[in-house]
N, C-alpha and C positions, 0 to 999 in steps of 0.2 A: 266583707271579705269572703263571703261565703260561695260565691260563683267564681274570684280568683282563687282560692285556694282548690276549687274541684276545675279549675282549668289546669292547675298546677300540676295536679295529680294525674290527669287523665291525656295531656297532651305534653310526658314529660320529655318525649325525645326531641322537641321543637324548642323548649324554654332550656334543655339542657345545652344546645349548640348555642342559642344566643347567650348563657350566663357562661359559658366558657369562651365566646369571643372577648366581654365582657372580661374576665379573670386574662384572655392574654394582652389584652389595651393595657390593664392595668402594672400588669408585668413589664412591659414596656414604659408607662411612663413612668413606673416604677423605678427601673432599672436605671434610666434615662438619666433620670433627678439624680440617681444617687452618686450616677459618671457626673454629671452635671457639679455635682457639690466638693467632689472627690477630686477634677481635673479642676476647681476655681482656687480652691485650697492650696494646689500644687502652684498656684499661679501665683496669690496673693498672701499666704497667710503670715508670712514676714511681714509685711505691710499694716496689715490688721493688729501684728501685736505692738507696734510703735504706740508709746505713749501721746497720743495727740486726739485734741479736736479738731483740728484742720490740718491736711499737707499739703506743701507749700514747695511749688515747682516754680521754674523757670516760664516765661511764656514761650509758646511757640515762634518761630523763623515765620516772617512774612506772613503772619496771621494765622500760625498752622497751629493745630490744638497743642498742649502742651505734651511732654512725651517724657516717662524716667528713664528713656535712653539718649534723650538730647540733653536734659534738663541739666544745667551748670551754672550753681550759687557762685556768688563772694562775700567775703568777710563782711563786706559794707551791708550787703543785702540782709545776714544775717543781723549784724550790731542792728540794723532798724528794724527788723520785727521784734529784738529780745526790746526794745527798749518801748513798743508801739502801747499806747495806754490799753490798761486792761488783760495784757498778755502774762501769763501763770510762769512760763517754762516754755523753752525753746531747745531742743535739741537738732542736732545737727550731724547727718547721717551720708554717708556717702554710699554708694552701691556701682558695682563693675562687676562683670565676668571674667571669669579664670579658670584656669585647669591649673588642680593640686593632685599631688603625688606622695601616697601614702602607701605603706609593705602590702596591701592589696592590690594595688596596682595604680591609675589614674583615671580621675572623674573630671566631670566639668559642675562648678560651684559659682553660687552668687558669693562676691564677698562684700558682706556689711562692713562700714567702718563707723563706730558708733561711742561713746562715751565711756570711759571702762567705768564697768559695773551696773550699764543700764540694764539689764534682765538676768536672768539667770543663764543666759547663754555667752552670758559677756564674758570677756576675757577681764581680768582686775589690774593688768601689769599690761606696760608694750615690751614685743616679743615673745608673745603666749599669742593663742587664737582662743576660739568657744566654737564647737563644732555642731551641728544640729544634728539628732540622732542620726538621720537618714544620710547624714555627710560623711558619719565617723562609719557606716558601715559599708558604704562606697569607698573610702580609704584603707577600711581594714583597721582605724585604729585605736585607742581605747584616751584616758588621760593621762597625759603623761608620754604619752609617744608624741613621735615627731613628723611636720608634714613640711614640702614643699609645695613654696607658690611662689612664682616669675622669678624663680633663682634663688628664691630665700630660703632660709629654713627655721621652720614656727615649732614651738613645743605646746601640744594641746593641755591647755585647764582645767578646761570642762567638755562635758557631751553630755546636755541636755536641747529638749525641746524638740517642734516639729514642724520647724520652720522651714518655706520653700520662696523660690520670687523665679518665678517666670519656669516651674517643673526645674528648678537646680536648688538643691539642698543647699543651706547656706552656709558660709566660715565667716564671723564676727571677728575683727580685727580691731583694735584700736584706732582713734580716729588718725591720730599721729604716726602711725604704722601706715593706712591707708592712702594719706597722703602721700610717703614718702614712694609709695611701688611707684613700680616704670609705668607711664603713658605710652599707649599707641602712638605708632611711629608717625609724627608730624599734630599729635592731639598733645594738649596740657591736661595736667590732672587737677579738676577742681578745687576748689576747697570745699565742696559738699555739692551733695547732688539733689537732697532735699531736704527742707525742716519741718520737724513734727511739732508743732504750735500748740499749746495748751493755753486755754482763756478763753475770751471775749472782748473782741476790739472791734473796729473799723477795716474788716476781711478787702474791702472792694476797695478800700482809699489806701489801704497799704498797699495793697496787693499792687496797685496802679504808678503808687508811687515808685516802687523798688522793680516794676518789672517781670512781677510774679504772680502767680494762679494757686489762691489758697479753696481747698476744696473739702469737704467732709472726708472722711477716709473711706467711706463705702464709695463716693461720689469721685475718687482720686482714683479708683482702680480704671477706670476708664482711659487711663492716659497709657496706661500696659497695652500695646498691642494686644498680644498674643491674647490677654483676656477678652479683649472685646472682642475679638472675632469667634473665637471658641466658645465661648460659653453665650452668645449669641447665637450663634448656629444650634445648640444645642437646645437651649430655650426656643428656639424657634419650634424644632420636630416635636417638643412637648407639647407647644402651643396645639401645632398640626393633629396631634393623636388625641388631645383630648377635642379640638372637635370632630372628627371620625367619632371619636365614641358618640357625641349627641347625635350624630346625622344616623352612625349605626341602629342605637338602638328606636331611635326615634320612626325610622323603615321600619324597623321590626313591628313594634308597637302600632304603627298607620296600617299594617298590611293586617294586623293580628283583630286590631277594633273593628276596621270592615269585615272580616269574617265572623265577627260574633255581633253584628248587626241585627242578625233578626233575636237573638236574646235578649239584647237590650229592647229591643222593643217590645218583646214579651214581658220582660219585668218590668218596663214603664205603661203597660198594660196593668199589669198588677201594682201600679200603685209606688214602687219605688222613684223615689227623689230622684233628681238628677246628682243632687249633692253627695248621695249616695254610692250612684254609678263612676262618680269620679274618683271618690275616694276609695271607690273596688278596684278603677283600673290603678289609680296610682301607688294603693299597696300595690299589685301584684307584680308593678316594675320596680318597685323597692323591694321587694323579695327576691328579684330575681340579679338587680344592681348588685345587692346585701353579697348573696352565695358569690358571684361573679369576682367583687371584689374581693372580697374574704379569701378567696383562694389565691387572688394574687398578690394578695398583700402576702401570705404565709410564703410562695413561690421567689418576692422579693426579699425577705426576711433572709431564708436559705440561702439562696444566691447569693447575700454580702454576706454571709459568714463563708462559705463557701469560698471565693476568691481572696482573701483574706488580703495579703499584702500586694498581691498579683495584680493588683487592680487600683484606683484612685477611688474606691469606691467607699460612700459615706450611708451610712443606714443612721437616719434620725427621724424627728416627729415630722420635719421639715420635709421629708424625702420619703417618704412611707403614708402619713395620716394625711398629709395634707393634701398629696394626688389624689390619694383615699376617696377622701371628702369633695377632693373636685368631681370627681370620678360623678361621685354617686350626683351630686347638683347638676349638671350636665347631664348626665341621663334621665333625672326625671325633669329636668327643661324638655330635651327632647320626647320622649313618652307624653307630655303634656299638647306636643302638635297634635297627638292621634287622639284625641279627646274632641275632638269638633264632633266627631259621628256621636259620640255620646249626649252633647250635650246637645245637639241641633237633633236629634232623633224625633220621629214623630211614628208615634204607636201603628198607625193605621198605616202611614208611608212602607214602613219600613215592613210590617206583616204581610202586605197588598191590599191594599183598597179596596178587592171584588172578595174581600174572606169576607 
């Protein structure tokens, strides 16, 4: 490391502009990941807290993929999974859109109809709700106050939890409350919209018999529009920026090794290894990856505390260490193209033949 570190030193205003392109990539995919995590959450994280190994939707109309906005159980379909060998618990969930109206004024809310008492957002009685933080402060209202939805009027139990489906705060209703709201004018109201399956059965031979698509629950968010397009798109420009970072630094790096061509030749004149010279140039792009990153990791840090509620924004290991990490393997992938000169060097080529 002793010829990168005195490159380091001596040609700082060059490796200072690449480890700050480097810190703003990172800031980016940074940032990205953490809207990334922040807008999937807003989408699905109602869905993720159902007790289930598999959920368990309607199939699609004419071979269309399945959808939790089409998707309409019946009783029947239900009694066959609770009764299918190997099956634990079957809960039975309904979900619709509403605007309720609370002394704040009026939002727009997923309403869950779900088992009283299944979580701690559950309402325990029908004619109570269970409000998700984010619902009760869109409404304005605490427990114990009262809200309307489709004409009715609900008295809140509870306000816990952080639950969203589809970016609308949820209100938990009873399943028998649920069923009973008004249908869309010329739609019937199901008797569930979908079930959260706990066990191990015959997923493909039930699933075929009754008419339905049992799916992991990471594997089930796919059937949410809105997620797949969004947070697809979003995964995408991540994908996009971390390889700009390998292609960036890796220019850098091809343009940086043919200019210290004739050094390397000099010091494989004197005897240094090739193994050497590699592991010279690849610290000095881990040194310079290290700074690059390092600042934008701090850059992203700030920035989620910074937006605070303002934003869908998630600061984890997931969303921080691990662009991190990609960051830096992707740069020295790319830094490892400009390594040809090093290793194909020939002492006398590279000095001139007529010295």
């Amino acid at each position: 490391m002793f010829v990168a570190l005195r490159d380091l030193r001596f040609a700082r205003g060059r490796f200072t502009l690449i480890a700050g392109v480097v810190a703003l990539i990172t800031v980016l995919v940074g940032f990205l990941s953490g809207l990334t995590a922040g807008l999937a959450a807003q989408n699905v994280s109602a869905i993720l807290a159902l007790p289930a190994d598999r959920i368990v939707l309607a199939e699609g109309a004419a071979g269309a993929e399945p959808s939790f906005g089409e998707s309409a159980l019946t009783p029947a379909v239900a009694a066959r999974w609770s009764a299918a060998d190997g099956v634990t618990g079957v809960e039975e969930v309904g979900v619709t859109q509403a605007r309720a109206q609370g002394p704040a004024g009026v939002a727009s809310v997923a309403l869950f109809g779900v088992r009283a008492g299944l979580d701690a957002t559950s309402p325990t009685t029908p004619g109570r709700v269970g409000l998700s933080e984010a619902a009760a402060a869109s409404l304005g209202v605490v427990a114990g106050d009262d809200v309307s939805v489709l004409g009715r009027t609900w008295q809140v139990e509870v306000v816990a939890g952080d639950w969203w489906y589809s970016h609308l705060p949820v209100v938990q209703l009873t399943l028998d409350d649920w069923r009973a709201l008004p249908a869309a004018p010329g739609a019937e109201r199901p008797f569930a919209t979908l079930l959260a399956v706990q066990g191990d059965t015959d997923w493909e031979g039930v699933g075929a018999a009754t008419g339905t698509v049992a799916e992991p629950p990471l594997t089930s968010l796919l059937a949410l529009e809105a997620f797949r397009s969004e947070v697809g798109s979003l995964l995408l420009m991540v994908g996009l920026l971390f390889g700009i970072a390998a292609l960036v630094i890796g220019a850098f790096f091809t343009v940086w090794t043919m200019q210290r061509q004739g050094d390397v030749a000099v010091l494989k004149a004197l005897g240094a290894s090739t193994g050497a010279l590699v592991r010279d140039a690849l610290g000095q792009a881990l040194v310079v990856l290290g700074v690059g990153i390092g600042v934008g990791f701090v850059v992203v840090l700030a920035a989620g505390a910074a937006v605070g509620d303002a934003l869908p924004f998630v600061v984890s290991p997931l969303t921080t260490l691990a662009p991190g990490l990609a960051m830096a393997v992707l740069g020295l992938a790319g830094a490892a193209f400009a390594l040809r000169s090093v290793t194909a060097a020939d002492p006398l080529t590279a000095l001139g033949s007529n010295r």
